[in-house]
N, C-alpha and C positions, 0 to 999 in steps of 0.2 A: 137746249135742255129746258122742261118747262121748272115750273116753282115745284112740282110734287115730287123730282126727279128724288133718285135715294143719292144720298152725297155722305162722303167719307164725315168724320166725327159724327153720325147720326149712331143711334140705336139700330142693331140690324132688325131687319122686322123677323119678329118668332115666327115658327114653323114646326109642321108635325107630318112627317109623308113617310110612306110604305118606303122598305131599304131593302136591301142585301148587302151582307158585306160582314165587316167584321162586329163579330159578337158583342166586345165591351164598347160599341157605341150604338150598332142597332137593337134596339130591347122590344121584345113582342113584334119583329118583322118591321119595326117603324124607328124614324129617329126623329128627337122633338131636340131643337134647337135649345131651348130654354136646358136643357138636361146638360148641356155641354158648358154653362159658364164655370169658366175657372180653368179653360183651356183658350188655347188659341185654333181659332177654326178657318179653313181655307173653302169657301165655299165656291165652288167652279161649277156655271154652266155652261151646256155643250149642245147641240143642235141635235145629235142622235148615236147610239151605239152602233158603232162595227162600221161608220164610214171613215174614210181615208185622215181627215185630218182632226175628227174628236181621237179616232184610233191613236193617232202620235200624242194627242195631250191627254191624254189619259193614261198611255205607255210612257210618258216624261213626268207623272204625279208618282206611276209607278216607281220606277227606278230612285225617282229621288224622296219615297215614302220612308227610308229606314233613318234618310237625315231628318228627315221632317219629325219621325216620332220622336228622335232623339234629343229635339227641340220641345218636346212636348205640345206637337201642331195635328190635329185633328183634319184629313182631306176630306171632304162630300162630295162627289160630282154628282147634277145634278143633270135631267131632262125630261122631255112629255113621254118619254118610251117605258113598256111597261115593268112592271119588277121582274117579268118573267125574261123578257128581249134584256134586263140589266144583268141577270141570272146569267146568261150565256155570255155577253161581252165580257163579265168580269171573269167568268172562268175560261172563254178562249185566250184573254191574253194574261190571266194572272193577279188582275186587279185586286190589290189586298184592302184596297180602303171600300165604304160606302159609296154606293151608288142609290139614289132616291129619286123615287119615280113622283112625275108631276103631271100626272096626264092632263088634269082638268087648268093646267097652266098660273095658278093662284099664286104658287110662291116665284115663278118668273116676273108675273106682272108684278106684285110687290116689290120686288126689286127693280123691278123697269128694265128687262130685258126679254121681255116679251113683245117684239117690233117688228113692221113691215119689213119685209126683204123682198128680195128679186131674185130671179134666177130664167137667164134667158126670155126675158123679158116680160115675164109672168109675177104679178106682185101675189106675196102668198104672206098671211103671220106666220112668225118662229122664233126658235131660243137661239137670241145673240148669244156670242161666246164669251165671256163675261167672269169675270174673278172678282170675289171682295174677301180681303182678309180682315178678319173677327177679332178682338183681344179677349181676355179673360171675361171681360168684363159685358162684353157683348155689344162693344160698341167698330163698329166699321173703321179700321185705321188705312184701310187701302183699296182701292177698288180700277181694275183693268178692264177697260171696254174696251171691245172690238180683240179681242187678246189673237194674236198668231200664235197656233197651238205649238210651231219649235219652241226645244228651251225655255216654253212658261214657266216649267214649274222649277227652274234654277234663279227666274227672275222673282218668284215668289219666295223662294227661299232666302234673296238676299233683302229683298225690304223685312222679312221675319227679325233677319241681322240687324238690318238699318234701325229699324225701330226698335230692337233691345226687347223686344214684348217678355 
């Protein structure tokens, strides 16, 4: 991890990116981070809409969204795919929270999950799968690198608990 890495009690870094989704959080097709303090916000990056394993963590943010709102917990998943490819994943599978598109990659690398990978042997950048959870306040209380998309989103729900937010 270098020194610039983003580390849990820091400030999340703000943001402002084109969305789909649900209406009382995306306002004018966009959602601006700073708009959301005063809620607890689960910001999930995911590597691309409609393949095999964002599809399970993004259908496990789903199902467990009615606990989350009951919590008063704001979901974002986020990627480089466009609003339009977010358009379609969220209405093939259902998706009731925000999806925000990051084409030009800015708010990945702010967060530092914007990183070499492999794949067959081929080095390529992409969006590590990656969870930070937000408090009110806008400060980072938890953060999941490298996340396995089973069951995250019951693991996020119980640090939600853990930390009483």
């Amino acid at each position: 991890m270098s020194d610039t890495a983003i580390q849990e009690q820091q400030l999340a870094p703000d943001f402002t990116l084109p969305a789909v989704g649900d209406e009382s959080v995306v306002r004018g097709g966009q959602v601006h981070l700073d708009d959301l303090k005063g809620k607890i916000v689960v910001l999930y990056f995911y590597p691309k809409d409609d393949t095999p394993g964002c599809t399970v963590e993004a259908c496990s943010f789903r199902d467990a969204n009615h606990l989350m709102q009951q919590r008063g917990v704001v979901v974002l998943g986020i990627s480089k795919d466009s609003v339009k490819s977010h358009q379609k994943f969220a209405e093939k599978f259902g998706l009731p929270f925000p999806l925000l598109s990051d084409t030009e990659t800015q708010v990945a690398q702010s967060y530092d999950v914007y990183k070499e990978k492999s794949m067959y042997g081929k080095k390529y950048m992409g969006v590590e799968r990656a969870t930070f959870l937000i408090d009110k306040e806008g400060v980072i209380r938890k953060i999941w690198p490298k996340v396995k998309p089973d069951n995250h989103a019951n693991e996020v729900l119980e640090a939600v608990e853990a930390l009483q937010l």
